[in-house]
N, C-alpha and C positions, 0 to 999 in steps of 0.2 A: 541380805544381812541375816544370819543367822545367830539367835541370842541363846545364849546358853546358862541358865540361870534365872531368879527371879531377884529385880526389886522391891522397894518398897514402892518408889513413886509412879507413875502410868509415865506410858514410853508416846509422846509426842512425834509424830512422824507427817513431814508434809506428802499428799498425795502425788502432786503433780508429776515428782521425778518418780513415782514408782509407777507409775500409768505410761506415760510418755518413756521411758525408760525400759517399759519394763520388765522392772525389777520388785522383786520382792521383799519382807520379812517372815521370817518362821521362826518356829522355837525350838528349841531341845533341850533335852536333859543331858546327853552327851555330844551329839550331833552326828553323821555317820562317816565312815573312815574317808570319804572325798571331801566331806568339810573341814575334816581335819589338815586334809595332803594342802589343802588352797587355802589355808589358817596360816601353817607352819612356811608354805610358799610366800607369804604377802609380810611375816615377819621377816623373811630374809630381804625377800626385798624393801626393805622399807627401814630395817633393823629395830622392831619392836622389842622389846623386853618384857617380861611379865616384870605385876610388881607385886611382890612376898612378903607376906607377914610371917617371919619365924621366930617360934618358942621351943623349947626343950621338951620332951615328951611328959618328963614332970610336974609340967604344968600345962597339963593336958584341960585337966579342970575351969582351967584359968580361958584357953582358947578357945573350948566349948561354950560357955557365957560371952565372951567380947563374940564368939561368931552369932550364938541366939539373940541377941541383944541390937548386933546391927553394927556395931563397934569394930566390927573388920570393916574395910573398905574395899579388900584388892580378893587375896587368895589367902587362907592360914595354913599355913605346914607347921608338924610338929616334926624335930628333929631329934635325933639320939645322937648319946655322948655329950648332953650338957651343954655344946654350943650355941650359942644365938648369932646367926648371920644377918646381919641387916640388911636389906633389897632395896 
């Protein structure tokens, strides 16, 4: 498992399937481009979808604060041209 990002709360993880397994956890801040190709592999198979918080770039201010605050759950995009797409 590779985590990419930080929570707030500590990551619970039983040992036994990562010994007997083993298998791993690591972390990144991006992760590198073969964790990426076996990310976008296992969405297809699987058919993940991200899920999107979007705002207009004009409220940019606005997406700043709900992401400091904790208030985003998922991912925040701002987008141009005034539209708001819901995910």
């Amino acid at each position: 498992m590779v985590l990419l990002g930080i929570g707030k709360d500590p990551l619970a993880v039983a040992t036994a399937p990562l010994v007997s397994g083993e298998r791993s956890v690591v972390g990144s801040i991006t992760g590198s481009p073969y964790d990426s190709e076996r990310t976008l592999d296992f969405s297809v198979l699987t058919g993940a979808r991200p899920r999107i918080e979007t705002l207009p770039l004009e409220r940019a201010n606005e997406a700043v604060h709900r992401m400091l605050s904790g208030a985003v759950t998922f991912r925040m995009v701002l987008t141009m041209g005034g539209s708001v797409a819901p995910q």
